[in-house]
Every structure is written in C-alpha cells, then in structure tokens.
C-alpha positions as CSV (number, residue, x, y, z in Angstrom):
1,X,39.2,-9.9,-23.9
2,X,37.0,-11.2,-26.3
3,X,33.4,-10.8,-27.4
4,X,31.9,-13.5,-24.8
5,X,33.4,-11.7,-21.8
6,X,32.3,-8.5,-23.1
7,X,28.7,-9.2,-23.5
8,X,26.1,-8.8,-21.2
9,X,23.0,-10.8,-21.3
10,X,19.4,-10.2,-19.7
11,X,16.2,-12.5,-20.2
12,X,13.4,-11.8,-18.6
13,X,9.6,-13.4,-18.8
14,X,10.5,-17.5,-18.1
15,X,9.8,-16.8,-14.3
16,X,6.3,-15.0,-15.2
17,X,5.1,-17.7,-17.7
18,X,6.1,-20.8,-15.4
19,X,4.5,-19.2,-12.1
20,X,1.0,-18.4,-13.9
21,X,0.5,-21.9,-15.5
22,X,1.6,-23.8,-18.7
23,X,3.1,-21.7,-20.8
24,X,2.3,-20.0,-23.5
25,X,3.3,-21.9,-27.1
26,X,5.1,-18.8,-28.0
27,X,5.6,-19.4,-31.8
28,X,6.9,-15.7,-33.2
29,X,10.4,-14.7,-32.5
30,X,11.8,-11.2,-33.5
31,X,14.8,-9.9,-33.4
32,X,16.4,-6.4,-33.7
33,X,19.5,-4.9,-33.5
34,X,20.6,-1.4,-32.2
35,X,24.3,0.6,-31.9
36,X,25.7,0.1,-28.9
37,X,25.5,2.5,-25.5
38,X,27.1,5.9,-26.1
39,X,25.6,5.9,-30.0
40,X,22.2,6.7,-29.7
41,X,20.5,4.2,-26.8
42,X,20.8,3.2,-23.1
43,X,23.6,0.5,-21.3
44,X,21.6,-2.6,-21.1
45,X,22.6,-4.1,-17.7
46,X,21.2,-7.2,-15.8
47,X,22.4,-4.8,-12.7
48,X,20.4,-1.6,-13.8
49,X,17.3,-1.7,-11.7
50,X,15.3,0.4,-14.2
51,X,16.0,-1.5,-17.3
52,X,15.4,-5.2,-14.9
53,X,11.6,-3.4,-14.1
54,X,11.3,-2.4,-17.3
55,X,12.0,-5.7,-19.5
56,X,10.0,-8.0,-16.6
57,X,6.9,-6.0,-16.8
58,X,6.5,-6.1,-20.8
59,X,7.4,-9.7,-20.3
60,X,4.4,-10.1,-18.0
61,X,1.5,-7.9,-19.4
62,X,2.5,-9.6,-23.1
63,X,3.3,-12.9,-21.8
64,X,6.5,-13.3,-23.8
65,X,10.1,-14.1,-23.1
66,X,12.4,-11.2,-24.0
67,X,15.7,-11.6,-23.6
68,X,18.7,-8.2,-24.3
69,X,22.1,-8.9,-25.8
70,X,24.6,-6.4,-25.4
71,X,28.1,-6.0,-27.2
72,X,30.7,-3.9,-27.4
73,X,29.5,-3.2,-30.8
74,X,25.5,-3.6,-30.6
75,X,22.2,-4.5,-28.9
76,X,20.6,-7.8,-29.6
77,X,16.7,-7.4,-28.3
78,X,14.7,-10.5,-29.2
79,X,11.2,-11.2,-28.5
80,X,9.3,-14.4,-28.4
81,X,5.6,-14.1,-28.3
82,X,2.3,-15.7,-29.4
83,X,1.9,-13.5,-32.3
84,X,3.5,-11.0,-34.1
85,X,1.2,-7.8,-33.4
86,X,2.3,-8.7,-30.0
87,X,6.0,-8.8,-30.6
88,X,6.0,-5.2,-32.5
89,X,4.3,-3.7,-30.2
90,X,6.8,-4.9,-27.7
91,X,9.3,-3.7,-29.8
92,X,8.0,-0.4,-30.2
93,X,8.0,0.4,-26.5
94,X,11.6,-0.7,-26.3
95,X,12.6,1.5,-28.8
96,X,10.9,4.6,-27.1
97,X,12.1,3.7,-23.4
98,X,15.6,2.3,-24.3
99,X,16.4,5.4,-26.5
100,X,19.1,7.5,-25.2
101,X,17.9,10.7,-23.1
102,X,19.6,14.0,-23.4
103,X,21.5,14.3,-19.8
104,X,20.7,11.1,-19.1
105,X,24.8,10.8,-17.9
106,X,23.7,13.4,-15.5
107,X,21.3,13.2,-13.6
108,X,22.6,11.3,-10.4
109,X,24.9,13.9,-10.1
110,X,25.1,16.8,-8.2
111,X,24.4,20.5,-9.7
112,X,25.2,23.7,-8.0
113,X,24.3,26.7,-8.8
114,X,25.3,30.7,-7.7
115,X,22.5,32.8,-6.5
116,X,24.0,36.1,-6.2
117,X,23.3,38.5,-3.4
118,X,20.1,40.5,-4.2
119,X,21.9,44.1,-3.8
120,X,25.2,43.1,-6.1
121,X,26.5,46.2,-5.4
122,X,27.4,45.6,-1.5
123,X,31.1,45.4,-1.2
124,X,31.6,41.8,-0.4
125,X,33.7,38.6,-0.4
126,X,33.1,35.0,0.2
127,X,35.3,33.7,2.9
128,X,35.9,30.0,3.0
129,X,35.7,28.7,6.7
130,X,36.4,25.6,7.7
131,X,34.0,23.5,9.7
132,X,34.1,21.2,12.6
133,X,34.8,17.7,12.2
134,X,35.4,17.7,8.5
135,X,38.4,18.5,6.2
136,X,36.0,21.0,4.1
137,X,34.6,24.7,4.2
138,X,31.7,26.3,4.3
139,X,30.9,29.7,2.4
140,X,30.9,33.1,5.0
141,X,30.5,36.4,3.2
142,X,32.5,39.3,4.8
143,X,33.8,42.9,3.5
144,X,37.2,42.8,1.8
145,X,40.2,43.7,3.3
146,X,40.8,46.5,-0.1
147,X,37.5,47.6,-1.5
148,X,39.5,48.5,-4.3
149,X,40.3,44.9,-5.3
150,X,36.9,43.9,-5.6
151,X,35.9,43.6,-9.3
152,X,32.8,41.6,-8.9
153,X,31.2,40.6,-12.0
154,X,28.7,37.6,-10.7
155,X,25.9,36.7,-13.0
156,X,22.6,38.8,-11.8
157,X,19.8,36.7,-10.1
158,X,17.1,36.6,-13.2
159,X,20.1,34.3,-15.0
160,X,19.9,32.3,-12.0
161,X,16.5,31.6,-12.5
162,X,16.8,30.9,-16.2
163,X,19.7,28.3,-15.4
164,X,18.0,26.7,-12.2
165,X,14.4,26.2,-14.9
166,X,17.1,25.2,-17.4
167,X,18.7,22.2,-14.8
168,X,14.7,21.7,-13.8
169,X,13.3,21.1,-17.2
170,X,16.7,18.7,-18.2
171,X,15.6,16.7,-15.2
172,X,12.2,16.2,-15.6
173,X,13.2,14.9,-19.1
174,X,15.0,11.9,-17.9
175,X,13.0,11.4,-14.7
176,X,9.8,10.8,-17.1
177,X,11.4,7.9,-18.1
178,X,12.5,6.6,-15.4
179,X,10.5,3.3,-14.0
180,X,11.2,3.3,-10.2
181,X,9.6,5.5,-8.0
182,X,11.4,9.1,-6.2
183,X,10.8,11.3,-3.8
184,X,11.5,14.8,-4.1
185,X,12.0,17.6,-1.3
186,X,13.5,21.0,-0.6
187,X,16.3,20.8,2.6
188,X,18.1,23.6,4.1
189,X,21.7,23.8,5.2
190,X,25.2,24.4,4.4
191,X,27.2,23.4,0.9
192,X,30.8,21.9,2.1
193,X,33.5,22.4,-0.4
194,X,35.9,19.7,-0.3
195,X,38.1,21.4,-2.9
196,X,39.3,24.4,-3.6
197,X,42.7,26.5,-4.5
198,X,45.9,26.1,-2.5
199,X,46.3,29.3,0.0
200,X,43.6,31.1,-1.2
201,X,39.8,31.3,0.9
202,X,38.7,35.0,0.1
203,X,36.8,34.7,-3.4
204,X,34.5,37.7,-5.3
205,X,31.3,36.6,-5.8
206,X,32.9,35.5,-9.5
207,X,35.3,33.9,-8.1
208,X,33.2,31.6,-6.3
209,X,30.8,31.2,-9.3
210,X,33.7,29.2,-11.2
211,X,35.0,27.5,-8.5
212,X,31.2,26.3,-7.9
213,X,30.9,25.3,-11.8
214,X,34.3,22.8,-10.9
215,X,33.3,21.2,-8.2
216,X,29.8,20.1,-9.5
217,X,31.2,17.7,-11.9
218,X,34.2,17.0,-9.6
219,X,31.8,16.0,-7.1
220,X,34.2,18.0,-4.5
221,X,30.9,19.4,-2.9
222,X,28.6,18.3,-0.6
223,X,25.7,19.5,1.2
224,X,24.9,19.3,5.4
225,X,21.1,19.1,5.6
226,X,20.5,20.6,8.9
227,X,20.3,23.8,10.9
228,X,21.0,24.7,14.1
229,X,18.3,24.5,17.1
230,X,18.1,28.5,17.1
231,X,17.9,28.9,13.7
232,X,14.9,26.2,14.0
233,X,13.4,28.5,16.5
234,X,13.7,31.8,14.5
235,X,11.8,30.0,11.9
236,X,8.8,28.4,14.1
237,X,9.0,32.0,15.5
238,X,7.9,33.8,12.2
239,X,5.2,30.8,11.8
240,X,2.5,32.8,14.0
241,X,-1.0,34.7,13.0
242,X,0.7,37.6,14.0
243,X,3.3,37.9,11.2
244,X,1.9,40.2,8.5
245,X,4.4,38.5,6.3
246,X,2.4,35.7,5.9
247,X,-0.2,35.2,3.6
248,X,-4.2,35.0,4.9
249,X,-4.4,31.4,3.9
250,X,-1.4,30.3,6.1
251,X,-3.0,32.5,9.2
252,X,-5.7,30.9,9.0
253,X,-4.0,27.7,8.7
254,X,-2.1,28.8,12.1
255,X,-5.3,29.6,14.1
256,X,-7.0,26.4,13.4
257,X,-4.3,24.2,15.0
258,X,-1.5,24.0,12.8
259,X,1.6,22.9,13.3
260,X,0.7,18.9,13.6
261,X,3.1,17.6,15.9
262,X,4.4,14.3,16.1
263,X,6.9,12.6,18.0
264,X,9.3,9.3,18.1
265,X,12.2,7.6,18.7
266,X,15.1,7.0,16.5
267,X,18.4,4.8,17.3
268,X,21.0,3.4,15.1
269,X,22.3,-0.7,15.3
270,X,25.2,-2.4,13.4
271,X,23.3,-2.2,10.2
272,X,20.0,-0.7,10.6
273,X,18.1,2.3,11.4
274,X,15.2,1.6,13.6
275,X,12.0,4.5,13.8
276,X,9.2,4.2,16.6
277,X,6.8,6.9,16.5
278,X,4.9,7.2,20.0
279,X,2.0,9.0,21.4
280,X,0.6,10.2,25.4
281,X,-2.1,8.1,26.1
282,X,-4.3,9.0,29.3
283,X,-5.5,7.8,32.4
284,X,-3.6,4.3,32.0
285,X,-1.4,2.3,34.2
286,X,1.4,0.8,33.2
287,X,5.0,0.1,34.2
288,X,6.1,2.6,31.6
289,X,3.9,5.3,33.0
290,X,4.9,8.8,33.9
291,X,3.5,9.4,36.8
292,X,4.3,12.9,37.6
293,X,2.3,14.1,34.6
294,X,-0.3,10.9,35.1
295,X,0.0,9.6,31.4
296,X,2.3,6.8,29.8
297,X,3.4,6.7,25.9
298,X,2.6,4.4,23.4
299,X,5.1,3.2,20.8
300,X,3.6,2.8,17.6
301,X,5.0,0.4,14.7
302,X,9.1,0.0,13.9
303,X,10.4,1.3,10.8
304,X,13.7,0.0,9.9
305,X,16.2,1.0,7.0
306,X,19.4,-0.1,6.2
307,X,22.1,1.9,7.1
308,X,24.9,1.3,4.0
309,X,22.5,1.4,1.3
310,X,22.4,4.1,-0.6
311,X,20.1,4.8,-3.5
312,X,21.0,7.1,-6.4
313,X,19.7,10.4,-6.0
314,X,19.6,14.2,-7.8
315,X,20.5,17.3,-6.0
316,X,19.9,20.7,-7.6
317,X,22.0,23.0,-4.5
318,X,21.7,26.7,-4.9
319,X,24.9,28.5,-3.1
320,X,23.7,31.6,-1.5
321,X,26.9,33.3,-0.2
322,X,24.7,36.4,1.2
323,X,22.4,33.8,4.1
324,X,23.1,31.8,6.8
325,X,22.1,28.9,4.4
326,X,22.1,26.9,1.4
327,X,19.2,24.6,0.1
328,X,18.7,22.2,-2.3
329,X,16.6,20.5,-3.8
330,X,16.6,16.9,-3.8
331,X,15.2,13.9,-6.1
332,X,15.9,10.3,-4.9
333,X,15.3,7.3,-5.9
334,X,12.6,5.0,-3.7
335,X,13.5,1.3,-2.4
336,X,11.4,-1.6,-3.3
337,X,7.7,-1.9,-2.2
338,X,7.7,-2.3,1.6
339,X,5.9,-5.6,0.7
340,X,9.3,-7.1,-0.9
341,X,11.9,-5.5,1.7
342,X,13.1,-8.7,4.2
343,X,14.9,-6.4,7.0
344,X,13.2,-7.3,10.3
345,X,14.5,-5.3,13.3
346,X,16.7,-7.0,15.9
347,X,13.6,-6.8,18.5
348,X,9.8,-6.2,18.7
349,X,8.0,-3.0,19.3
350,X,7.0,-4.7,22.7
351,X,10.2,-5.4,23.7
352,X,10.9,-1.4,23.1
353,X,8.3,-0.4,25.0
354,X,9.3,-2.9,28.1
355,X,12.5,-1.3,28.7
356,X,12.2,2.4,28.1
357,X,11.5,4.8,30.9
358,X,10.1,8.1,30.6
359,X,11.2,10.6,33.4
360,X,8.4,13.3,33.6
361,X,10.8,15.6,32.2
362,X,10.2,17.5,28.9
363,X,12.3,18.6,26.3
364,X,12.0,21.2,23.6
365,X,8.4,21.5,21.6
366,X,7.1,19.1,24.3
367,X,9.3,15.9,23.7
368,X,9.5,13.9,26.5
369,X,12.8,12.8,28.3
370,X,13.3,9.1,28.7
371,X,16.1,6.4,29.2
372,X,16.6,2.8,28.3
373,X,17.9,0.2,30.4
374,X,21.6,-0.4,29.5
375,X,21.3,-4.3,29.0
376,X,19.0,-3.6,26.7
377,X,21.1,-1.4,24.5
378,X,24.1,-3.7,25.2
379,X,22.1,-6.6,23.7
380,X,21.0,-5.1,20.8
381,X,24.4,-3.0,20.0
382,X,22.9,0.1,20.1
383,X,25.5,2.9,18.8
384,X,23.6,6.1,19.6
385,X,19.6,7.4,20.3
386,X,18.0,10.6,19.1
387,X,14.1,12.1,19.6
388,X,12.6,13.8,17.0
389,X,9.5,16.2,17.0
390,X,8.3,17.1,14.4
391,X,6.2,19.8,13.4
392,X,4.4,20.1,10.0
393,X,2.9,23.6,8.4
394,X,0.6,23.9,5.7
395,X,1.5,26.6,3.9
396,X,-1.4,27.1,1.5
397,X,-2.9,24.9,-1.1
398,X,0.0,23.5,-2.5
399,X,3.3,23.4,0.2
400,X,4.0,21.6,3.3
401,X,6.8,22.9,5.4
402,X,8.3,20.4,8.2
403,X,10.7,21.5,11.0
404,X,12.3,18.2,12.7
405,X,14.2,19.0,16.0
406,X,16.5,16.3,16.9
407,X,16.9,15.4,20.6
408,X,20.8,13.7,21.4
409,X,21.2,11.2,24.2
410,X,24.9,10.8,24.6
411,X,26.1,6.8,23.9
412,X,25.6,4.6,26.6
413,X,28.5,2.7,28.5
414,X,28.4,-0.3,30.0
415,X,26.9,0.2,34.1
416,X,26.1,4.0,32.9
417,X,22.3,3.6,34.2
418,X,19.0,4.2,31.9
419,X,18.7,8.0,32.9
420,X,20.5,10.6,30.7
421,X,19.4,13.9,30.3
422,X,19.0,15.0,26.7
423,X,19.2,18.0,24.5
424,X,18.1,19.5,21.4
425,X,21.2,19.6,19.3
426,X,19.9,20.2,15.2
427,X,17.3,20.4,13.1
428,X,16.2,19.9,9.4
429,X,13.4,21.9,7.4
430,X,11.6,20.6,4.8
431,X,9.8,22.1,2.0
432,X,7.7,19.2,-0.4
433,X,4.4,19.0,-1.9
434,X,2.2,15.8,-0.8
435,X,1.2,15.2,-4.6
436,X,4.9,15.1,-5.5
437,X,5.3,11.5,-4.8
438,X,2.0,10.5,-6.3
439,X,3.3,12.0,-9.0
440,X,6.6,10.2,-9.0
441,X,5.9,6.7,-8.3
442,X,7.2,3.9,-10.0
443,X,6.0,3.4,-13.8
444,X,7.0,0.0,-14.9
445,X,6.6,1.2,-18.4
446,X,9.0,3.9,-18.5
447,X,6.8,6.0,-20.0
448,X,5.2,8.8,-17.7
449,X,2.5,11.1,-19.1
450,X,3.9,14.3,-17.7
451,X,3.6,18.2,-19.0
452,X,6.6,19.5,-21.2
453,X,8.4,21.4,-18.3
454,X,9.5,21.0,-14.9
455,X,7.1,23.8,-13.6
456,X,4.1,22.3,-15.3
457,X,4.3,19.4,-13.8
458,X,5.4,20.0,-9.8
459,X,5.0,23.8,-9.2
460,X,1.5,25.0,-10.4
461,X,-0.4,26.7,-7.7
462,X,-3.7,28.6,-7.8
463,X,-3.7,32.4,-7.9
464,X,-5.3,32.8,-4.6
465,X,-2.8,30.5,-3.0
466,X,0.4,33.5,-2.9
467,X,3.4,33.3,-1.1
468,X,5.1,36.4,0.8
469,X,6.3,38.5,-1.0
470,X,3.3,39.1,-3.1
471,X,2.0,38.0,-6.6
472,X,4.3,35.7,-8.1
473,X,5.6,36.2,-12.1
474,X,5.0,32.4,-12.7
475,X,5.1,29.2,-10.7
476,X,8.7,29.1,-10.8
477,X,8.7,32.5,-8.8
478,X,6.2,31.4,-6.3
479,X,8.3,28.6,-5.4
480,X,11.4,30.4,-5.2
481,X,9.1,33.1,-3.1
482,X,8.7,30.4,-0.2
483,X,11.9,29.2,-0.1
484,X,13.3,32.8,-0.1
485,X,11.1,33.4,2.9
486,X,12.3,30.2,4.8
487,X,15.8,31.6,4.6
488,X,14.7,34.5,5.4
489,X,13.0,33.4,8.6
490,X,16.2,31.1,9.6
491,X,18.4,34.0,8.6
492,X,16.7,35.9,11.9
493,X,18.3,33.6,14.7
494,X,19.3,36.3,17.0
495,X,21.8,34.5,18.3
496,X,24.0,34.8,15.3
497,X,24.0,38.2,15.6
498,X,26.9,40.2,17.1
C-alpha cells in the first residue's frame, strides 16, 4: 500500500467562509509537522467526531481554512489565515488539544473494580450463577463447602477507594479535553461475566479480584442496569420521614412533597424509540377520557431516539460480591444538538392520543392501565410497549436519586383487542447531580477549565449537606456514603430473604 492510500486528510473552514460572505483574502499559510499517532499526539480522523468539532470551530472563530494531513509517518497541520498572529495562535491550540492524553486508549472502555466485603473475615465464596436468557453469570456469595480451603487475601476496602479516585482522576484528565458533550450517572444492577475458567464457578474473594482485572480489558463483562420491582420497593420504602437513617435535610425534603412523580409512555418501532410523557387533566371530556375516575390524560411532546446507534461511553463498575447489587458509574457521550437531529417519528402526538384507551385501572405508584387499538400498532410496526413512573428524590443539596418502574404490556397479535392488563416487571435507580451535565457539555475548544481531580470538580458538597452514615472523610466518602446506603436500602427486599 502506499503513502496516498495511507493518508488521511481533513479540511475544514471553506464551508464557514463561503456561507458568511466573500471570503476572506487569506494571505498567510503555515505549516507544521508532528510524529505520527502512537508517538506523542492524537489519530487525526475525518471520522473522529471530536477532532471534526474541534478543527471546524477554530476554522470559524479565526476565519481560516485549516486543513490536517496524516501519514503513516507524520501530521501535516496547515493553516491559512489573514495574518500571521492569527495563524500561531491557531497553531498553539492545536498543539495543546491534539497532544496525546495519558489513558486517552482507555477511556471508552470498561473498568471494574473489587470492593471487598466490609467484614473480610466472614467465611465466604463467590459463586458464579448463571442468569436467564443469557450465556453469562452473575456473582452470588455463599459459605464454602471446606472452610479450610479458604485462603482469602482480597485487597481491603481503603485500597478500593484509592484505585476507584485513581480510575476517577485518569478520567477526568481526558474527559477535559474532550469537545462533545456527556452525561454522567450512577446505575444499579448486576455485572454479567461472559468469561471465566472452564469447570470452575466457586472463587475466594482473590480469586474473583483477578478474574475481574481480565475481563475489564477483555471486555468479557457487562453490566444489567436494573433491579427488580421488590427491590424498587424496599428502596422507596426506606425513602420516608420516619427513617432515622436519613439525614434532616432529606426529611424535610420528604415532608414537603417529595418524590416528584412523573409518568409516560414508551414503545419501541423498527428503528426508533419513541417517549410520550402524559399527565391527568380534570373535569374534561373527551373520547380518551376515563370515566370511572372522571379525568382523561394528556400526552405531552414525542421524544424519539434511534435504536442502533450507539455512542461511546465510560463505565467505572464496582463488583460488590457481599450485596444484591452492583453499580456503576457511567459517562457517555451526548448526540448532536436536538436542533440538528432529522429523526421524526412514524406518527404525531395526536395521532397517539386518538387511539389509546385508558381503562380506569391503576398500576403500581399510580400508573394508569391503558391499551392501544391493534391497527394502530399493526400500522406503525410496533414491537413491544412499556409505562414508566418515575419518581425523583432530592437527597440534599447536591444528589438526585430517581427510581423508574417499568410497566410491561405483552406484544400485541394481530385481532388480540386494545385491552391488556399490565404489570410492573423492573426497575432502574439513578444516582446524578443536575450540575453534572452543565458541567459536561460540549466545549468546541477542547479545552475545559476544570479543577485538578475528579472530586473537585463533580463531588464537592457542603458540610451541612451529610449523607447517612455520618460526617464524611472527603467528598469522595460522601459519595460513596450514598451509594452505600442505596444498596443498602435495595439489599432489604424481604422477598429475597429465605
């Protein structure tokens, strides 16, 4: 192959320049060349999203053409521009935001990491079970057949902390140069292993630590976001003024109102993923009323997402072999500006609204039973409809804690009829802070002013804002404080219990 097919070639600024007017006389070209990817700065790809935001908005606020060259052996960056102040300066961002990041090959992988049990001394295994409708396992703990085997030497919990603030701090490096926008969010649920060693599923805790540290890079592990209904319900349980667990900020939180609750309706076509949120409105008439509780539903605006698109994202997962569950927290990267996405749904929010029939029947948390008539669902190729409800906590000054139950229909078959009765069948929790995304949106310049660690930046809170447990060491603790307690709280579903 030679040097032309290897070479990959990005201009960007001639689309700018032509839309805004004449263009620029653009006298002062500059040139500069850098080692290639793998010696010191980024993969300059046309396809790379980050580096195509990156090069067009220099190229717009400078008014200049700049145009990347890439080799097998080097990187050609040349500038054209009005002046040569202009082009330097130009230059000099390039040279900061192109520059290679430590764990830059990371970061859209997935990390897992051990937290031990808190009493290490408890004579226990980790059992892997497998689990319904996959070809993986989930982690069980369980006492060994022969105590005597056990020779458990799992790292104690205050490493895990230093390694989970270690994997933090290496992702906030590379995030901060990072030009699209993310969301971040704590989610609860089971770690699948896809991977493990032939005829063997009862690990120490040890063990399991290094079969963890494998499948990571392997990629052999993935994580179930959801819980089950009960465990939903243990949870919502423990969110009451009565709890002395909680802290007096969150009671008083609870006795004013919360949880908001919120309510729509979610159902999957050939390619998309349609959202309606809806809302009772009183003392109106309409064909979609429900008369025995005198009050129809409104359907609010459609949100659609593609269904095969997948954008790249982070997750830290922390294995907990001693709980019911896992969690994780995960950083993804956000699709374009709503303003620039062309997917349109297959029907209008009035059409929705014409053909769904609420029976007067209520589901959990107050969700309201309905149907939709089958031709409509036949038309639009409907696979499969779900409710949500959700209900949202504030937990104190900094945290927002979100428990979405997930109501099932069953699929609809041709002649079936619009009523089917519905269940709650899952749910997700949520953990996220509201100023997380303002603080990760997209930065065309690749160069975020954030503090020096991980902590600094997303987890400060103020000293009279605790979390259960008590005063926390640092902001790292009080985090981990309020995720402990949600495991805590989901660990109490009596129904697990023998």
């Amino acid at each position: 192959m030679d040097d032309a097919a290897r070479r990959k070639v990005f201009t960007s600024g001639a689309d700018q320049l032509v839309r805004v007017g004449p263009a620029p006389r653009l006298f002062v070209s500059v040139c500069v060349s850098w080692p290639a990817p793998k010696r010191g700065f980024k993969d300059v790809d046309p396809a790379d999203g980050d580096i195509k935001r990156l090069l067009s908005h220099l190229a717009g606020e400078h008014k200049a053409v700049i145009r990347a060259e890439e080799t097998d052996s080097s990187v050609m960056i040349t500038v054209k521009t009005t002046n040569r102040p202009t082009a330097q300066k130009i230059i000099k961002t390039l040279r900061g935001t192109l520059l290679y990041q430590a764990g830059e090959d990371d970061m859209w992988r997935t990390k897992l990491l051990f937290n031990p049990p808190a009493d290490g001394g408890r004579p226990l295994v980790a059992v892997l079970e497998p689990v319904d409708g996959t070809t993986g396992r989930k982690i069980l703990t369980a006492a060994p057949k022969q105590l005597a085997e056990l020779v458990d030497t799992a790292s104690p919990s205050g490493e895990y902390k230093e390694e989970l603030v270690k994997v933090l701090d290496g992702k906030a490096n590379v995030m901060r140069h990072t030009t699209a926008g993310m969301r971040m969010k704590v989610q609860f649920g089971t770690v699948i292993l896809n991977q493990w060693r032939k005829d063997k599923t009862e690990y120490t805790f040890a063990e399991l630590e290094t079969l963890l540290q494998r499948a990571g890079p392997r990629g052999t592990a993935q994580m179930q976001n959801l819980v089950s209904e009960s465990s939903a319900r243990a949870l919502i349980k423990w969110l009451t003024p009565s709890n002395p667990e909680l802290p007096e900020l969150l009671t008083g939180f609870l006795k004013d109102g919360d949880p908001q609750r919120s309510y729509s309706i979610m159902m999957d076509t050939k390619n998309l993923h349609i959202e309606a949120t809806f809302e009772p409105v009183y003392g109106q008439k309409s064909l979609d009323r429900n008369s025995n509780k005198g009050s129809k539903y409104a359907l609010g605006p459609l949100s659609t997402y593609p269904l095969e698109k997948q954008l790249e994202a982070a997750e830290i997962i922390t294995v907990c072999p001693d709980s019911t569950y896992d969690w994780t927290l995960e950083i993804r990267k956000k699709a374009v500006a709503e303003k620039d996405n062309k997917t349109l749904p297959p029907f209008t929010v009035g059409e929705l609204q014409r053909h769904i029939k609420f029976t007067g029947e209520f589901l959990d948390q107050g969700f309201p039973n309905f149907g939709i008539a089958d031709h409509f669902l036949r038309q639009h190729d409907v696979k499969n409809i779900h409710g949500k409800t959700s209900l949202k906590y504030t937990l104190g000054f900094k945290y927002i804690l979100e428990v979405n139950l997930f109501h099932r229909w069953a699929a609809k078959q041709p002649g079936q009829g619009a009523d089917t009765t519905a269940t709650t069948t899952t749910a997700a929790v949520l953990l996220y802070c509201d100023d997380w995304e303002y603080q990760m949106r997209a930065e065309p310049s690749g160069n975020r002013d954030w503090k020096d660690t991980f902590a600094e930046q997303f987890l400060e809170y103020f000293p009279d804002d605790p979390a259960p447990g008590g005063d926390a060491v640092d902001s790292t603790g009080h985090f981990l404080q309020w995720v402990d307690f949600i495991r805590k709280a989901l660990d109490s579903d009596d129904s697990k219990k023998d």
